[in-house]
C-alpha positions in Angstrom: -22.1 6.0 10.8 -19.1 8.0 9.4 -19.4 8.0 5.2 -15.8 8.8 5.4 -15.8 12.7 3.5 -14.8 13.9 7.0 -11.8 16.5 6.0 -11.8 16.8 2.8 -11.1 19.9 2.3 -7.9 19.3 4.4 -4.6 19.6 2.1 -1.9 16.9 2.6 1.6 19.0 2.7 3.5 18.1 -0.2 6.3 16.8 1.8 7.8 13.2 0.0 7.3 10.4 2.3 10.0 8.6 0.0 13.4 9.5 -2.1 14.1 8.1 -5.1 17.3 6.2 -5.0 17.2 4.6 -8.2 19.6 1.9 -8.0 21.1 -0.7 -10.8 18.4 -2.1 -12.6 19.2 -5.7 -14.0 19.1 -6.9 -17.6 16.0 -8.8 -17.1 14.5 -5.8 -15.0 15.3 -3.8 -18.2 13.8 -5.9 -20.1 10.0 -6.3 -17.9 10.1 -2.7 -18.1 10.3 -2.7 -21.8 8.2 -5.2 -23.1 5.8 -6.1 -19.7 4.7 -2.9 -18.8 2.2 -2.8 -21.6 0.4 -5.6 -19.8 0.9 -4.7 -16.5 1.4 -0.8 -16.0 -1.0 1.7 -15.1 0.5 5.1 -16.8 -0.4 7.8 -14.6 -0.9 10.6 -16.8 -3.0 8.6 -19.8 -5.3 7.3 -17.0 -8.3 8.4 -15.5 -9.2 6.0 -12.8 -7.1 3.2 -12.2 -10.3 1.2 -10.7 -11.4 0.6 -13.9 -12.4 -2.8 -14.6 -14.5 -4.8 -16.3 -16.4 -6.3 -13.4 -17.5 -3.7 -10.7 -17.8 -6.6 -8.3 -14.4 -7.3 -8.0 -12.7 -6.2 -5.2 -9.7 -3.8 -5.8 -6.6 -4.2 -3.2 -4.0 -1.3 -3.5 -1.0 -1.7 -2.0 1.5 1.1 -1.4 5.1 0.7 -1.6 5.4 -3.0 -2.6 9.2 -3.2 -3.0 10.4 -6.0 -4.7 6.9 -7.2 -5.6 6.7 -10.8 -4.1 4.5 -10.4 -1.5 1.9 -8.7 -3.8 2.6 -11.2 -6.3 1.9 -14.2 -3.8 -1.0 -12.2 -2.7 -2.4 -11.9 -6.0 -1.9 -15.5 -6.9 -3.7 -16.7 -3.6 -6.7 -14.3 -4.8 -7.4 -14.4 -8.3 -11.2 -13.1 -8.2 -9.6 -9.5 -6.7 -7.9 -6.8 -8.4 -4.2 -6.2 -7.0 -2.9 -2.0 -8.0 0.2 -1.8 -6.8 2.3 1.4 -5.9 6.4 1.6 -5.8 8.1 4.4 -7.1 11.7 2.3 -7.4 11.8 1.1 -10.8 13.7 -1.5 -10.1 11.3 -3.4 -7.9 9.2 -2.3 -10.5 11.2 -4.2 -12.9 11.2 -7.4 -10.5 7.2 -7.5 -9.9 6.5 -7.4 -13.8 9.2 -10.6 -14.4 7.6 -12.1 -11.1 3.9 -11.9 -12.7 4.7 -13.0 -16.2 6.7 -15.8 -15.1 4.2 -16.9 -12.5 0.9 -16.3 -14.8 -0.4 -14.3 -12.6 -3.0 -11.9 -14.9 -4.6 -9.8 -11.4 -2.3 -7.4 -10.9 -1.5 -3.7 -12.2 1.2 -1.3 -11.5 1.8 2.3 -11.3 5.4 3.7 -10.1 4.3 6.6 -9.1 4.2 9.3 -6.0 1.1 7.3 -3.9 -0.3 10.1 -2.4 -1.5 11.5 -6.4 -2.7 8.2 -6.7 -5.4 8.3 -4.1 -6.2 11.7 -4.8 -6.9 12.1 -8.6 -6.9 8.0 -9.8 -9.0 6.5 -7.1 -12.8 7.1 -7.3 -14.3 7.6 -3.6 -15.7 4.1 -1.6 -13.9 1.6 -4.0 -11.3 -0.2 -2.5 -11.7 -2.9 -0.3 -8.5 -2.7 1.1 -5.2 -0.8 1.5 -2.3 -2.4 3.1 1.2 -0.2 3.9 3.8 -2.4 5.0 7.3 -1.6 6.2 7.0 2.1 4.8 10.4 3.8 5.5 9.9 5.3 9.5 12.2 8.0 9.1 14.3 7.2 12.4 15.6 10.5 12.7 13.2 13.0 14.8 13.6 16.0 12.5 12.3 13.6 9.6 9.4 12.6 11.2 6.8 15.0 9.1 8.0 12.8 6.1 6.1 9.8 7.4 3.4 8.8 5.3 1.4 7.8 7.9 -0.2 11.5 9.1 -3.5 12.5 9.8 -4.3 14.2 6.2 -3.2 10.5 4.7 -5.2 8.7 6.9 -8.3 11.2 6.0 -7.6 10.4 2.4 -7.3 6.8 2.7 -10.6 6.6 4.5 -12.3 8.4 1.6 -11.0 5.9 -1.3 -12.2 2.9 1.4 -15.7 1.3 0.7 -18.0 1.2 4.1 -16.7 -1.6 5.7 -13.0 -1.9 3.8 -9.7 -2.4 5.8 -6.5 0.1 6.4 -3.7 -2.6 7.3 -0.7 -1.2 8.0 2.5 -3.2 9.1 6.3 -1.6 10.6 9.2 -3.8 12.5 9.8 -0.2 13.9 8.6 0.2 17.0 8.1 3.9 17.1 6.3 4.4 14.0 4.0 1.7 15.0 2.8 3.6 18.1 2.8 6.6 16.0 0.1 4.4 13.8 -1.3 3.2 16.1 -2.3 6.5 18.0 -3.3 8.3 14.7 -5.6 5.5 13.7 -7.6 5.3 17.1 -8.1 8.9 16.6 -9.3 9.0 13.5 -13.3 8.7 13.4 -13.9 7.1 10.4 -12.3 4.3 11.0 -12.5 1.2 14.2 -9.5 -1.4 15.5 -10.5 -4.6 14.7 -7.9 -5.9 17.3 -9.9 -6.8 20.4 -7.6 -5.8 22.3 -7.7 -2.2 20.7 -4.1 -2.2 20.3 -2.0 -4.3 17.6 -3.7 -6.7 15.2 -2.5 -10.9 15.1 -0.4 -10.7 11.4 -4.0 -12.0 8.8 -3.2 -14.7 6.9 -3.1 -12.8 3.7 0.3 -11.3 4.8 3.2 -13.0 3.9 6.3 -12.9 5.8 9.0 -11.4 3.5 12.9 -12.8 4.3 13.1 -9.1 5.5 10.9 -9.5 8.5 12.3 -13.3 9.3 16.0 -11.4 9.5 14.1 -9.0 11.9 12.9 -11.6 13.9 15.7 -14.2 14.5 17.6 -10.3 15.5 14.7 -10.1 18.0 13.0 -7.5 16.4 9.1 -7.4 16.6 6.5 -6.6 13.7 3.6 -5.0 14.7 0.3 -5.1 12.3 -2.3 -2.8 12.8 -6.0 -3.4 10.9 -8.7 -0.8 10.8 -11.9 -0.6 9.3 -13.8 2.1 8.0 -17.1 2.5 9.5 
């Protein structure tokens, strides 16, 4: 069995995966900001360990790059005994989660806009999360922007590390070649086995929701491809 510190001592290159395009943030954005990340927001420089919780037992879901929040807020709400940390570095869907949760109730979520790949390696204790999901992360079509993927074999190495034995990688793209880019880097990497049986692309879980975003891609014809791996 793989304990997943295979690599550690590999460096991820300190190329963004993302670009901040800040965009117009809304009055009641604004305002979430202001008054709801007090509540809600993980600061990244005043905390040690965003895993830090009152229960050890509870399982802690991070989810990187949540956009405009409302999946992770209707995942959260389906699954209040979890922890929910999510990861967007635009602060206007920032802005949007933290209205979504107050108005909504929902108490099991925390939020850090911030560069996600810091995250993992200086906030997350090793073996603690029970699952990480990426969905839709920017494919960067272009094939001289490919090394700004997120999805790379360092990121993978460090995502199996901050995994608990037995925790799930699920990954989700409506881009076909960055899912077969996934999908080859996963089944390479040792610490971690497709739970597909079919060893290729996983059925969407239940947990996911679909987003208006991937109903547009589908009435276009576009497919969605979800890959879930667990670390061994």
């Amino acid at each position: 069995m793989n304990d997943g510190k295979h690599n550690t001592d590999q460096p991820i290159r300190r190329i963004r995966s993302f670009v901040r395009r800040e965009g117009r943030l809304t009055p009641g954005q604004q305002r979430a900001l202001e008054t709801l990340w007090p509540r809600y927001g993980l600061d990244f420089d005043a905390i040690t360990d965003f895993t830090d919780r009152a229960d050890p037992n509870v399982p802690v879901t991070l989810e990187i790059g949540f956009g405009n929040g409302d999946s992770l807020a209707q995942m959260a709400a389906a699954d209040p005994h979890s922890l929910y940390i999510g990861i967007e570095v635009h602060r206007p869907g920032v802005g949007r989660l933290l209205k979504t949760l107050d108005e909504q109730g929902i108490e099991n979520v925390r939020v850090c806009c911030h560069d996600a790949v810091e995250v993992l390696q200086q906030k997350i204790p090793d073996n603690t999360l029970e699952r990480v999901l990426l969905f839709f992360p920017d494919p960067w079509h272009k094939h001289r922007h490919h090394k700004r993927r997120i999805v790379q074999p360092a990121f993978v190495s460090l995502v199996a590390r901050k995994l608990r034995p037995g925790g799930r990688f699920h990954l989700a793209t409506d881009w076909e070649p960055y899912a077969k880019h996934m999908l080859k880097l996963m089944q390479a990497a040792p610490a971690f086995r497709n739970t597909s049986p079919s060893g290729e692309f996983a059925r969407r879980p239940d947990y996911r929701p679909v987003t208006k975003f991937e109903r547009r891609g589908e009435r276009l014809g576009h497919g969605v491809y979800d890959l879930v791996f667990e670390r061994e």
